[in-house]
C-alpha positions as CSV (number, residue, x, y, z in Angstrom):
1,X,48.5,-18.4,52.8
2,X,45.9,-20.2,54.7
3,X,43.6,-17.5,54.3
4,X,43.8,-16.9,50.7
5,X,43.4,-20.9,50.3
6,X,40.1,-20.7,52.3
7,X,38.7,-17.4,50.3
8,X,39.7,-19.4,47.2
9,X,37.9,-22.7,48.7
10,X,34.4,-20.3,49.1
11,X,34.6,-18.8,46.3
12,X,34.9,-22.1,44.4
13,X,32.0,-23.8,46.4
14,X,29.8,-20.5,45.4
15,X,30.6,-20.7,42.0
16,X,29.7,-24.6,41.9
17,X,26.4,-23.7,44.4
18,X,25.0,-21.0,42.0
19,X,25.5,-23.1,38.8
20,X,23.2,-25.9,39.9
21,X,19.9,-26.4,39.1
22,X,17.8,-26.4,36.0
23,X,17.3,-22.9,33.9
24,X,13.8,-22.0,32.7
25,X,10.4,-22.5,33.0
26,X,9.0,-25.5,35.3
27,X,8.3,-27.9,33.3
28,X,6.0,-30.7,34.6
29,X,6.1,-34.5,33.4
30,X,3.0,-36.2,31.8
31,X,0.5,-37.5,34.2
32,X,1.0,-41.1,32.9
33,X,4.0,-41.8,30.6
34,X,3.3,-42.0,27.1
35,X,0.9,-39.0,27.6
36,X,1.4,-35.9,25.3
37,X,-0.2,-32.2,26.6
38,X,-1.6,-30.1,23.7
39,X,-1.5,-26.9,24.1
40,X,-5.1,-25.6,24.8
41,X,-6.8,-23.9,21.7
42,X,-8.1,-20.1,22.9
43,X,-11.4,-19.4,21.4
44,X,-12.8,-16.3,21.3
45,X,-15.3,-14.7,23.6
46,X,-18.8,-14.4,22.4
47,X,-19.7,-10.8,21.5
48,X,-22.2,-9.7,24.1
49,X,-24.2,-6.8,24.5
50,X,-24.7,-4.8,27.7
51,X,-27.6,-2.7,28.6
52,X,-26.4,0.2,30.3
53,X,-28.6,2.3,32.4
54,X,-29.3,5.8,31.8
């Protein structure tokens, strides 16, 4: 009896343990508050030509 109660007990407190925490990416606040981020624009890369040698 006091066995299964203890198995039971760490069982529970794994369940509850494994459940915490925040899912997802990290998400970081605003450097100051009221701040919104943008996402940054991608341009594209200049065409370049390359002189081989041969």
């Amino acid at each position: 009896m006091r066995r299964s109660i203890l198995c039971t007990a760490l069982l529970l407190a794994t369940g509850l343990l494994a459940g915490c925490g925040n899912k997802g990416p990290l998400v970081l606040p605003p450097a100051h508050p009221g701040d919104t981020v943008a996402p940054a624009a991608s341009a594209p890369a200049p065409a370049t030509s390359v002189d081989l040698p041969g």
